[in-house]
C-alpha positions, 0 to 999 in steps of 0.5 A: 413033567412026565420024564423021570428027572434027576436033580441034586442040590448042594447046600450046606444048610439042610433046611434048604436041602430038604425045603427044595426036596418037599417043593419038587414032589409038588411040581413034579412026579417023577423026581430022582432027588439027592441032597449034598451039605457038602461040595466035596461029597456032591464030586465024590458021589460021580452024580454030577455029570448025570443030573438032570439038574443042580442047584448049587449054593454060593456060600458054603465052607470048605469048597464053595459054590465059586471053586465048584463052578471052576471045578465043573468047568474044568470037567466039561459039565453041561447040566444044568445049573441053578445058583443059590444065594442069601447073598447080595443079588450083584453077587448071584448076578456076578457068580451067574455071569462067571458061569457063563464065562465058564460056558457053564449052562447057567439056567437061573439064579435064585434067591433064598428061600425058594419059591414053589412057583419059582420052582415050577417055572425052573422045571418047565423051562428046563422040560420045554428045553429037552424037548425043543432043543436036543443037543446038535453035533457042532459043525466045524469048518477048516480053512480049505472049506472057507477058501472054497467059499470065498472062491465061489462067493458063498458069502452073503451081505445081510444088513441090520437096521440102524435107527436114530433115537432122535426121529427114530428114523432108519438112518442106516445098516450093518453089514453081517456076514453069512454063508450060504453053504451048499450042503449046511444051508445058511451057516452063522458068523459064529460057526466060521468066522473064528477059522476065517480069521485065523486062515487070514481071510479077513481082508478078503471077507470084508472087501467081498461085503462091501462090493456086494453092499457097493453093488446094492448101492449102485442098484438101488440108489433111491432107496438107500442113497441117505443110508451109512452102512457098517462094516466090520473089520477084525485084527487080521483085516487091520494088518492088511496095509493097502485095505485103505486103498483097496476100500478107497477105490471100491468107494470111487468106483460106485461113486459112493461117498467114504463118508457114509461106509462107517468101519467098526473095529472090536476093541480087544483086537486093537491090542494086536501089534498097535502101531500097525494097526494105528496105521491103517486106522488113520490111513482111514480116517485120512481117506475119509473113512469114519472109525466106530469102536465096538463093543466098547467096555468089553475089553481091558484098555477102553479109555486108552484106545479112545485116547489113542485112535482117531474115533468118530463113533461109539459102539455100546455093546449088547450086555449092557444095553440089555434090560438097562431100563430095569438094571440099575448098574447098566443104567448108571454104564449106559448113562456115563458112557453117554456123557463121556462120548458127548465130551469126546464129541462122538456118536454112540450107537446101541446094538441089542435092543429087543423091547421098547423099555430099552429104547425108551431108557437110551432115548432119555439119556441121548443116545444118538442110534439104536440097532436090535431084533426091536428093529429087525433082525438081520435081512438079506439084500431083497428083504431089506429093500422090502422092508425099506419100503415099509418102514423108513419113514416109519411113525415113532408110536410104531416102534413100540415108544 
């Protein structure tokens, strides 16, 4: 690293202190160091926010490495930060994941004692990250920039692979929002979909999809005929009593089979106003309309909605399939959840796989259907047929199994 970097460690045993202050003039030349025993002196010296890096201790007295991640995030900090532990590595792992839920920029965890190549990788992440990604003013759209867009039909269907683990077959698609925005370019769910839900444009969002997905459908009939396609719904659509009819028809008039437009509800949302949404949700099934729960084991009340709505299918969400061939926790969630939906006669359906360990680990415990960048990443319409063309009927060695 060429830049003068400023780090600060907090750790209340000084040989760490001084063993991490030895390791960095290695690695690095240009370092600005500051040790700290205590959390209580690192706040007081004002150095946090200005830090090119910390390492922070969990278990200290007085204010420990916990009580310090919540203080950070009370003031914003954006350094950042590499936790250290003697700890448990499900503990380390879980203060990494409080971080993140504290939109900390947790960078690592580590365990004790440090490493010098463990050190130099830190240090070269964290150089290539200043140097490829400096810091963007967030965008931020309001409810009349999204109503325009839906008035002029901005937003674009873009369709992710759905593959059975079975044949490893593409059997279907989600359907995902984007923006293509005049001036910004191709704008994220992320960057509008908050303000689109709290404006109450979620119905209408849905139903611009789905026609578009319907119109594909028509168009491309050979091509996509054996194909179910997912679309999203939030609480806000779920509040629209007609949607099942308003979908219902769009269906009938392209001829499209309801049984093959799969409607994914995010399970936190089914705590918004249960009894109406639980109307609408049976309206759908009664319609014809299979229910996928998504994002299952995020929220709070998993086994009671699975007990309440009429679900066909099970969506296991992206954090616990990420590294499940390695992590045995995920391994043991992916694995029950599995057995659970079989009892419940369910599909279950993997979202997030990047790598072929993935896929090969929810092959052996019989998930049905896997979606994720292995696959392909999100595709607007004319490269998803494109991409149809090539890998449909793609051989299983391909995938990477």
């Amino acid at each position: 690293m060429n830049n003068l970097i400023k780090v600060i460690a907090i750790d209340d045993n000084q040989l760490i202190i001084t063993q991490l202050e030895l390791l960095l003039k290695q690695v690095a030349q240009d370092v600005d160091y500051h040790g700290f025993t205590a959390g209580r002196h690192a706040l007081d010296s004002g150095m946090c926010d200005s830090a090119s890096l910390i390492f922070l201790d969990l278990n200290m007295p007085e204010i420990d490495g916990i009580e310090l991640l919540r203080i950070f995030a009370d003031a914003k900090l954006t350094t950042p930060i590499v936790l250290l532990s003697g700890e448990d590595k499900d503990v380390l792992e879980t203060a990494s994941n409080l971080g993140t839920m504290h939109n900390l920029n947790i960078i690592s965890n580590i365990d004790k004692p440090v490493s010098l190549q463990r050190l130099k990788s830190l240090l070269e992440c964290l150089d290539q990250h200043h140097r490829t990604s400096p810091a963007q003013p967030e965008k931020t759209y309001n409810a009349s920039d999204i109503r325009i867009g839906l008035d002029r039909q901005q937003f674009k269907a873009h369709y992710q692979p759905k593959v059975s683990l079975e044949t490893l077959n593409v059997i279907g698609m989600e359907i995902l929002a984007r923006w293509y925005h005049p001036f910004d370019g191709l704008v994220s769910p992320g960057e509008f979909i908050p303000q689109l839900e709290r404006a109450g444009y979620s119905a209408e969002l849905a139903l611009q999809l789905l026609t578009q997905t319907l119109e594909l459908y028509d168009k491309y009939y050979e091509q996509v005929k054996s194909l179910s396609f997912s679309l999203n719904l939030s609480a806000g659509a779920l509040y629209d009593i007609e949607l099942p009819n308003k979908l219902a028809t769009l269906c009938d008039q392209y001829s499209v089979p309801r049984k093959q437009i799969i409607l994914e509800i995010t399970e936190s949302q089914l705590l918004d106003n249960l009894p109406r949404t639980l109307e609408v949700l049976l309206r759908f099934r009664l319609k014809g309309f299979p229910l996928s729960i998504d994002d299952f084991g995020t929220g709070f009340s998993s086994f009671t909605q699975l007990n309440q709505v009429p679900f066909s299918e099970l969506k296991i969400d992206r954090s616990f399939v990420s590294n499940c061939d390695t992590d045995s926790k995920k391994q043991a969630i992916v694995s029950a959840t599995s057995d659970l939906a079989k009892k419940l006669s369910l599909k279950t359906v993997a979202e997030g796989i990047e790598h072929a360990g993935e896929l090969n680990y929810l092959r052996k415990c019989g998930i049905d259907v896997a979606q994720g960048f292995l696959f392909a990443r999100p595709l607007a319409a004319d490269a998803l047929l494109s991409w149809l063309t090539h890998n449909l009927n793609k051989p299983l060695a391909e995938w990477g199994t």
